[in-house]
N, C-alpha and C positions, 0 to 999 in steps of 0.2 A: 451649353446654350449661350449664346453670344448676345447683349441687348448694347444697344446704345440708350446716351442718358438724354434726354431732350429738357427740358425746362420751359413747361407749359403756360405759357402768357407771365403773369408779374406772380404767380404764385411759387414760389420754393417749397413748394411739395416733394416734385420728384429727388430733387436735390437731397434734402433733408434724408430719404427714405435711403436714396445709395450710399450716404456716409452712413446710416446705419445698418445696411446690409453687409457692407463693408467689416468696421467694426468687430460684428458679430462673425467675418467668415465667409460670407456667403455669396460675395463681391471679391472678384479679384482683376485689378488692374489689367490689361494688355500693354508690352514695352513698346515704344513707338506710336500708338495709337490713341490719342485723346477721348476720351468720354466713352470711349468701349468697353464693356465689362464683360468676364465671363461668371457667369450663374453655377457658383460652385455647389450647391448643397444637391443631396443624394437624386431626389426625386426630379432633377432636371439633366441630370449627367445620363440622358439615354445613350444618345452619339456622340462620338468625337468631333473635335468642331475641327474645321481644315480652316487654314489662312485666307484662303476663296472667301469665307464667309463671313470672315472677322473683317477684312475688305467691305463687303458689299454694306454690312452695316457701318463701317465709318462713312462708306460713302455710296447711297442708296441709290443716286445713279448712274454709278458705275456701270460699265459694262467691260467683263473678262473677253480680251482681245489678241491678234497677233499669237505667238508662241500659244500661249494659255488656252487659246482658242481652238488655235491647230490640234494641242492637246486630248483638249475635249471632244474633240468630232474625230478622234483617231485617224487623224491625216499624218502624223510621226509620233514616231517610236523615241524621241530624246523627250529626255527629263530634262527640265529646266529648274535653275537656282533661283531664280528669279518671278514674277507675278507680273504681267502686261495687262494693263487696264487701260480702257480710253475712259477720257474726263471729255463733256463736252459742254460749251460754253452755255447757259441759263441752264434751269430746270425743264425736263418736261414730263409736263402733266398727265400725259396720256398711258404715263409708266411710273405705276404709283410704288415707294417702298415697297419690296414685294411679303406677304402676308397680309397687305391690309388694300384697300378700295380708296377711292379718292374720297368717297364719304366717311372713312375714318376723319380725314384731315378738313373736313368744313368749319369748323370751330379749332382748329389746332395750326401752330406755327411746323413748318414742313422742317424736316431734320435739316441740319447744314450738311451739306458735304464736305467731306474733308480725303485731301489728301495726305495721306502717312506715307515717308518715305522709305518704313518700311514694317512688318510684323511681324511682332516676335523673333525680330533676323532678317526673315524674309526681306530681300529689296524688292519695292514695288516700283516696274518700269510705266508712267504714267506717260500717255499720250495725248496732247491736249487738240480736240479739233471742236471746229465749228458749229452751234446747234442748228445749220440748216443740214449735217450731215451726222444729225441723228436719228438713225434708219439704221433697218436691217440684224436687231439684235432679237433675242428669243432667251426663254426660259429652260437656262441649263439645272443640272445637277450637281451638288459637289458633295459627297457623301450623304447622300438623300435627302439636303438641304437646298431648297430653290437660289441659283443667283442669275443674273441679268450677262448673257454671253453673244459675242456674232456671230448671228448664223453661219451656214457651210458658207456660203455665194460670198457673206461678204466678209468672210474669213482669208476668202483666197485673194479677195482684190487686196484689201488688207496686208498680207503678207506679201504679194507682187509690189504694192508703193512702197513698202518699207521692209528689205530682206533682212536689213539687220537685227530689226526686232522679232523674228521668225524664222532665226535658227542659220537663216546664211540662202545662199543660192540655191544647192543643191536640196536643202529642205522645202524652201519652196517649192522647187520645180516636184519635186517626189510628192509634195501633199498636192499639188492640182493632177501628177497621176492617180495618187488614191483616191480623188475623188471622182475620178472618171464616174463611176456606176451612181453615185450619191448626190452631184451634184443636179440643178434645175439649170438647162441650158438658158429658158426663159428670162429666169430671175437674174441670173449672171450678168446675161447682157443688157438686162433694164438697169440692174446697180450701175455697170460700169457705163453709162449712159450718165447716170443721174450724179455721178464724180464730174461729168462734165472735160475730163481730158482726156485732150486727144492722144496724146502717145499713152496714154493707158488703154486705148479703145483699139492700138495699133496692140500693142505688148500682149492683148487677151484675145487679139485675132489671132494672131501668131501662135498662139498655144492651143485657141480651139482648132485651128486646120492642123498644126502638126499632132493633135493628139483624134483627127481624124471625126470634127465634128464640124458642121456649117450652120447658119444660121441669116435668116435675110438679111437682118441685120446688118451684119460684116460686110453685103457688098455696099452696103449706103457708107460705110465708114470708109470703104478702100476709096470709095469719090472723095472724100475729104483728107486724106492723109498728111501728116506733116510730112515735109519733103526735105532733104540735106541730110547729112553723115552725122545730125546731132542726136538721132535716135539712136536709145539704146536698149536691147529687150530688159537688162537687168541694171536698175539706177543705182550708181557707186562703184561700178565696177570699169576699170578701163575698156575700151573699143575693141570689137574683136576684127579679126581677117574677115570673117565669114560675114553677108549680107544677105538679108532676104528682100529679094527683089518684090515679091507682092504684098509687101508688108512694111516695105522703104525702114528696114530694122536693121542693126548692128545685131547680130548674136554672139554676142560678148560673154560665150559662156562652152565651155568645153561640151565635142559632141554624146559624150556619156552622160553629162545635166540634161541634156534635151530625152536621151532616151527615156526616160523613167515618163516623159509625157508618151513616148511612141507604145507604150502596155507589153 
């Protein structure tokens, strides 16, 4: 069992109590991680505690993203050395620490967040975005322990803006065919709507028609398309020969990347 130490208003209560849990045993530090303890004595050691969780309690809102995320919604098969968390700018309220209610916290100072750069070893890759672009995550599991994950929909926009944090090209492209059967056409294209870019709105047409799905959407986006050789379906990667003309796209990605979208 994993706790964080909070320190409630001007009282050194809790304080007092972890340097003597401590002491006694019953506290043990986390490396890299400030004010996180694990609850060593018998009657609390049910489960293993995973680094997911030791994360979530240093930093309650977090949310497990990119690779980690991919992970978890079994869109690939690679193991990562690494922990992909988004940080996003204020707190919000509508997603309280998870085990307690916003009404735990009506008389209580809200945990800090913190970012550790890494656990017990583990490097945590931290991504920092915007709180008008905190949306779209849900309640995962990480050995039958609740933490705060992105959904499928915006796990894949996710890993489409940033392929490096999510295993590379070809990972990407393979987790939006796994998600074929999984994903919510609906919810996809309101997320990437609600990103607000345009060549993201190009780059996830392109993948729903070549993986053979349409949506009304997409023809209101091909009216607005950005125009010129600067699109490219995959960001970071050099230009390719190949252009998709209904999609004004560079497909700067070898024809066997694309298959794994074609099923």
């Amino acid at each position: 069992m994993a706790a964080q130490h909070q320190r409630l208003g001007s009282s050194d209560t809790a304080e007092t109590l972890v340097a003597k849990m401590q002491r006694l045993g019953h506290l043990s530090a986390i490396d890299g991680v400030e004010g996180v303890f694990v609850v060593a004595v018998p009657f609390a050691s049910v489960l293993p505690i995973s680094d997911e969780q030791i994360l979530q309690e240093a930093n309650p809102w977090a949310v497990l993203s990119h690779l980690t995320a991919m992970i978890h919604h079994q869109l690939t098969d690679s193991v990562s050395s690494s922990i992909y968390a988004t940080a996003y700018a204020g707190l919000n309220r509508s997603r309280s620490p998870l085990g307690t209610s916003s009404d735990d916290w009506m008389e209580m100072r809200l945990p800090k967040p913190r970012r550790p750069k890494h656990v017990d070893g583990v490097p945590i890759v931290w991504v920092a975005m915007k709180e008008s672009l905190d949306w779209g995550s849900e309640v995962g599991y990480s050995q039958g322990i609740p933490v705060y994950v992105t959904d499928l929909e915006r796990t894949l926009l996710d890993a489409l803006r940033q392929p490096a944090k999510a295993g590379g090209t070809f990972e990407v492209l393979r987790a939006w065919g796994e998600a074929r059967k999984k994903m919510d056409i609906d919810r996809l294209v309101s997320y990437a709507e609600r990103y607000d870019v345009r060549v993201l709105r190009q780059r996830v047409g392109f993948i729903l028609n070549t993986m053979g799905f349409d949506h009304e959407r997409l023809h209101r986006w091909r009216k607005s398309l950005l125009r010129g050789g600067s699109m490219k379906l995959i960001a970071g990667r050099e230009y390719g020969e190949r252009y998709d003309v209904t999609w004004n796209i560079s497909l700067n990605v070898p024809d066997s990347a694309l298959q794994a979208l074609r099923g």
